[in-house]
Structure formats: structure tokens, C-alpha cells
N, C-alpha and C positions, 0 to 999 in steps of 0.2 A: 411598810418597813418597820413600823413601830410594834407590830405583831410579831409575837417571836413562836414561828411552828403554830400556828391558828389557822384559821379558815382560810382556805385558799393557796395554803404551804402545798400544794399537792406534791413536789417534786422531792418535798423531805417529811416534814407533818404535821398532821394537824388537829395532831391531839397532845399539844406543847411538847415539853422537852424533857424525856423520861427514860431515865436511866435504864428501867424493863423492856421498853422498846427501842432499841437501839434500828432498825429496821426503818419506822419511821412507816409511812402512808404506804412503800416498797413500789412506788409507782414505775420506777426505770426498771421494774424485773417481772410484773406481774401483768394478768392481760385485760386490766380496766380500764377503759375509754372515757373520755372528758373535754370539753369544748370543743371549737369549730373551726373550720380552717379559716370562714372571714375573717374570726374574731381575734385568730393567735395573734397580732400584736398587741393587744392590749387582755390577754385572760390566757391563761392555759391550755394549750392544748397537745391531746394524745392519740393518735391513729390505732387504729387495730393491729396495725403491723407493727407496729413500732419495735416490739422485741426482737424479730428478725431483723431490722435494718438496724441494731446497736452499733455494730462493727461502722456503720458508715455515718451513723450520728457522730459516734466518737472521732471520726474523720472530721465532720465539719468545724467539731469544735474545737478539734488541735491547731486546726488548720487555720492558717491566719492570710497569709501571702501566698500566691502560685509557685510550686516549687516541690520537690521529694519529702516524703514526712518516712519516718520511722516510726510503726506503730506498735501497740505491744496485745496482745490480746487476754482474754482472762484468764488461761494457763499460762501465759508466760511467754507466747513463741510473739517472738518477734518480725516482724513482715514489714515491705516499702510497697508504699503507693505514692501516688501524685494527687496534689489536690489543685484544682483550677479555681480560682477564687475571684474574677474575674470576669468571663462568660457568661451571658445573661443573670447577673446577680450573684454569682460566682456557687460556692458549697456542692463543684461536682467533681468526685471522684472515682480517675481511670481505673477502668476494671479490668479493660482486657485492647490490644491492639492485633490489627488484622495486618501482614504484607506480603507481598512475593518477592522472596527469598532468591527464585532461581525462574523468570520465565518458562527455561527453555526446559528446564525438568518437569515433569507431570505428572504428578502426587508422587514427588519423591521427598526425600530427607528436605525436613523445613516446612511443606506445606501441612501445620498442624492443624487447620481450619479447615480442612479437607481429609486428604489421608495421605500419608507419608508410604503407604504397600500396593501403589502403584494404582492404576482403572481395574475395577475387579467388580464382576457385574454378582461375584456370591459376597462381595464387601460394601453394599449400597449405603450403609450409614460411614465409612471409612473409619477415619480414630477418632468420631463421637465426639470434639472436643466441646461443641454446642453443649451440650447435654452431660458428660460427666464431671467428675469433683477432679479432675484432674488440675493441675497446675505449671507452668513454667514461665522463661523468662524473670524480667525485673523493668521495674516503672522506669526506672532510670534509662535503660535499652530500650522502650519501646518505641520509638520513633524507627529503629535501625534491625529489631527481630521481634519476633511475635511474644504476646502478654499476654497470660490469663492469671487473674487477680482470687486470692486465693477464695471468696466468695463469692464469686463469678454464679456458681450456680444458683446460688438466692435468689437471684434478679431474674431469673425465666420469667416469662411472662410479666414483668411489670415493663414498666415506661424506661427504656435508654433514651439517654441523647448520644447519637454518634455521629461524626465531624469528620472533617478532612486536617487535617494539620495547616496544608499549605490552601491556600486564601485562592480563590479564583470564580474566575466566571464557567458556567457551564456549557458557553459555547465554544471556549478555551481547551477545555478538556475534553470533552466528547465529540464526533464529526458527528456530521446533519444526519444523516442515516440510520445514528443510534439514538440522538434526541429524539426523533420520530417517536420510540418506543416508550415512553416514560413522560411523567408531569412531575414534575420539579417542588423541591419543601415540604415533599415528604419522608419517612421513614417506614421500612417495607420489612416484615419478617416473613421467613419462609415461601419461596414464591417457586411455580413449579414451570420450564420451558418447553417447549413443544415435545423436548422427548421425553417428559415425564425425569428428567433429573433435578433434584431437587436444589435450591442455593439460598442460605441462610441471612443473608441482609442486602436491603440496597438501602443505602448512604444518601440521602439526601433526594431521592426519589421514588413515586408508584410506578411500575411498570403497566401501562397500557398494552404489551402485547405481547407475543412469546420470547423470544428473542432474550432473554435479562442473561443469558450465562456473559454477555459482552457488559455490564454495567454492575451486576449484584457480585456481591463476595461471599465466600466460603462455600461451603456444602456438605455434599457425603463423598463416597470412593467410587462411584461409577457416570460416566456422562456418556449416555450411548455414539452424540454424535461422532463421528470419525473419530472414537477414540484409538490414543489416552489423549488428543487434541484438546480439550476445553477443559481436563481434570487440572486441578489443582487453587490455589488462594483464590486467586484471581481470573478464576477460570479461563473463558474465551477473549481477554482483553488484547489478544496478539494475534487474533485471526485472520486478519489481512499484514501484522507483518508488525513488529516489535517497534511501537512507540509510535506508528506510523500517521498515527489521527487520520485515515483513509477508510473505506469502504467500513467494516464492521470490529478495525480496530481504535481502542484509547490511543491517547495521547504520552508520550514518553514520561510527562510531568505526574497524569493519572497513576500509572501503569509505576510505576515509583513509588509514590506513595506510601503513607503509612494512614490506617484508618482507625482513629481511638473511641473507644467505646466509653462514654463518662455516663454516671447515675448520681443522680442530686434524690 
């Protein structure tokens, strides 16, 4: 503390305090690497990614208590997200929420995790939201309609944690039939079912077998079996009969649900 912009300033400078360098070491903007992940509580440290994940540093650091934050980006627009401060150690914020809007509709208006223009076997990707920069909803609503956080797409391919909202045991929500299919504590991207239609997360387990359009969520716009039957959020969770916890469907509480996507 007695060093003022000396050796070890990395995060302002350290090459003291000079009115010509106003910039400083410029570590928050450029893309130099330094120390270790054991070591970051007691020494500096910088990831490679680091500059891509600003927007969500800046999150952790606003962010103090669980609850809606108002954040401002470095043009100016102003955007809400949620930050969970809490949760294994807290500093993780929702990026996007997955639900079913309308069961009994099948990729209609609402299923934006899928496709909102029906089972359409020339629309295999549906409306893409996996994958583009698109945007909607608000943190505040996501428990009750779908959220994608306006950096949603940064995070492809790195590590989400995604969670159930409401608290439950596994045998509570799934019937024996569909536990069969799956081993529990994990997190599943892109898994393909017997008929080759594809579905974009299962929440909290591996699929062991074909079968995931009854457990995994989202997708694209076509699900061959007895379609438009299995198209939609939530695909096949109502295939023996809405909430019924019976043969190959969820449980009413499942099937409810709201599924939040958090990045720490």
C-alpha cells in the first residue's frame, strides 16, 4: 500500500504516476496475461479471456446482494440483469431463462428456445435463439417468460451453471421411466434422440439413452416423431398427458418451471 503505481500496480501502474500516461499499465483493455488461478487471493491475476467477459466482471463488481442490478455498458445503453450473490459463492449472473409458455401450442408464439413457425422439417434450426445475437424479455420477468441476456452469445461454448428455480428431489419430479434415462449432477449441451432431432440443454443431468426430448430443453423447429407432438420449449414433457408424472411424462411442478441459465 505504501507503493504508490510500483511494481505490482498491475491493474493501474507501474511505472508511478505520470501525467503522459494517463492509461496507466491499460491491463482492463489489452490482452496480457499474468498470474494464477491458485494464487489470485494473495497476487494478481488475469485470464486470457478476460476482455470478453468485462461486461460480467462489471456485474460481479456492482453487484453486492441478490437482486436486479441496472447496468450501463460503455456506449451508454443501459440493460437489467440479475446477479445471485449467494449460490455456491455467489458472483453468478442470469443470462438467459428457458419455459413453456403454452404446453398445448407446438412451436407456436412464445416457444423462442425452439421456434415460434410451427414443426417444419425445411426449418431444422427454428428461430436460432441458441446461437444468434438476438435478444428479449427482462431479468425481472424471468421466472414468468423467456430471457436472453444481451451477451448471451459470448458464453457459447464456455461453462454455464444452470439450475431449476424451485428446490426438489429428482424422484419428485421425473416418473421411474424417465429416470431410467439419465445420471443426475450433470449438465448436457446439445444431445441428439433417436430421431436424429436435436435439443439444446438438459438441466441437471447426462442422458444415458435416446429418449431426452421428455427431460432436455429447447431445440430447433423440427421433431420427426408424431409431429408437431414433441416441438416446442419443453418438448415431449406432456407425452403421456399434462403434469401427469406417469409413463414418459413430467411432473406438473417440472413442466412449470422456469429454467435459469447463470455464468460466474
Amino acid at each position: 500500500m505504501y507503493g504508490k503505481c510500483t511494481v505490482g500496480d498491475r491493474w493501474s501502474s507501474q511505472q508511478g504516476d505520470n501525467i503522459n500516461n494517463p492509461g496507466g499499465d491499460g491491463n482492463w483493455e489489452n490482452t496480457a496475461t499474468f498470474g494464477t488461478a491458485e494464487g489470485a487471493t494473495s497476487d494478481d491475476f488475469k485470464a486470457y479471456r478476460l476482455k470478453i467477459f468485462k461486461y460480467v466482471l462489471v456485474n460481479i463488481l456492482l453487484c453486492v446482494l441478490d437482486g436486479i442490478y441496472y447496468l450501463t455498458t460503455a456506449s451508454g445503453a443501459e440493460y437489467q440483469t440479475f446477479c445471485d450473490m449467494t449460490t455456491a459463492g455467489g458472483g453468478w449472473t442470469l443470462v438467459a431463462s428457458v419455459h413453456e409458455n403454452n404446453m398445448y401450442g407446438k412451436c407456436t408464439v412464445g416457444d423462442r428456445w425452439s421456434s415460434q413457425q410451427g414443426d417444419n422439417i425445411n426449418n431444422p434450426g427454428g428461430d436460432g435463439n441458441w446461437e444468434n445475437t438476438a435478444t428479449f424479455g427482462t431479468a425481472e420477468g424471468a421466472t414468468s417468460d423467456d430471457f436472453k441476456f444481451r451477451d448471451f452469445n459470448l458464453f457459447n461454448g464456455h461453462t454455464l451453471c444452470a439450475h431449476l428455480r424451485l428446490r426438489f428431489r429428482s424422484n419428485v419430479v421425473f416418473f421411474d421411466q424417465i429416470q431410467c434415462e439419465f445420471e443426475p449432477g450433470f449438465i448436457t449441451f446439445r444431445t441428439i434422440n433417436t430421431e436424429r432431432a436435436a435439443l439444446a440443454i438438459c438441466s441437471g443431468v447426462k442422458p444415458t439413452g435416446c429418449n431426452n426430448e421428455h427431460y432436455c430443453i429447447g431445440g430447433g423447429g423440427h421433431f420427426p416423431e408424431d409431429s408437431p407432438k414433441q416441438c416446442g420449449d419443453f418438448s415431449s414433457f406432456d407425452w403421456n398427458g399434462y403434469g401427469t408424472n406417469t409413463g414418459w411424462s413430467s411432473s406438473k411442478e417440472i413442466t412449470e418451471a422456469a429454467v435459469l441459465l447463470f455464468y460466474r
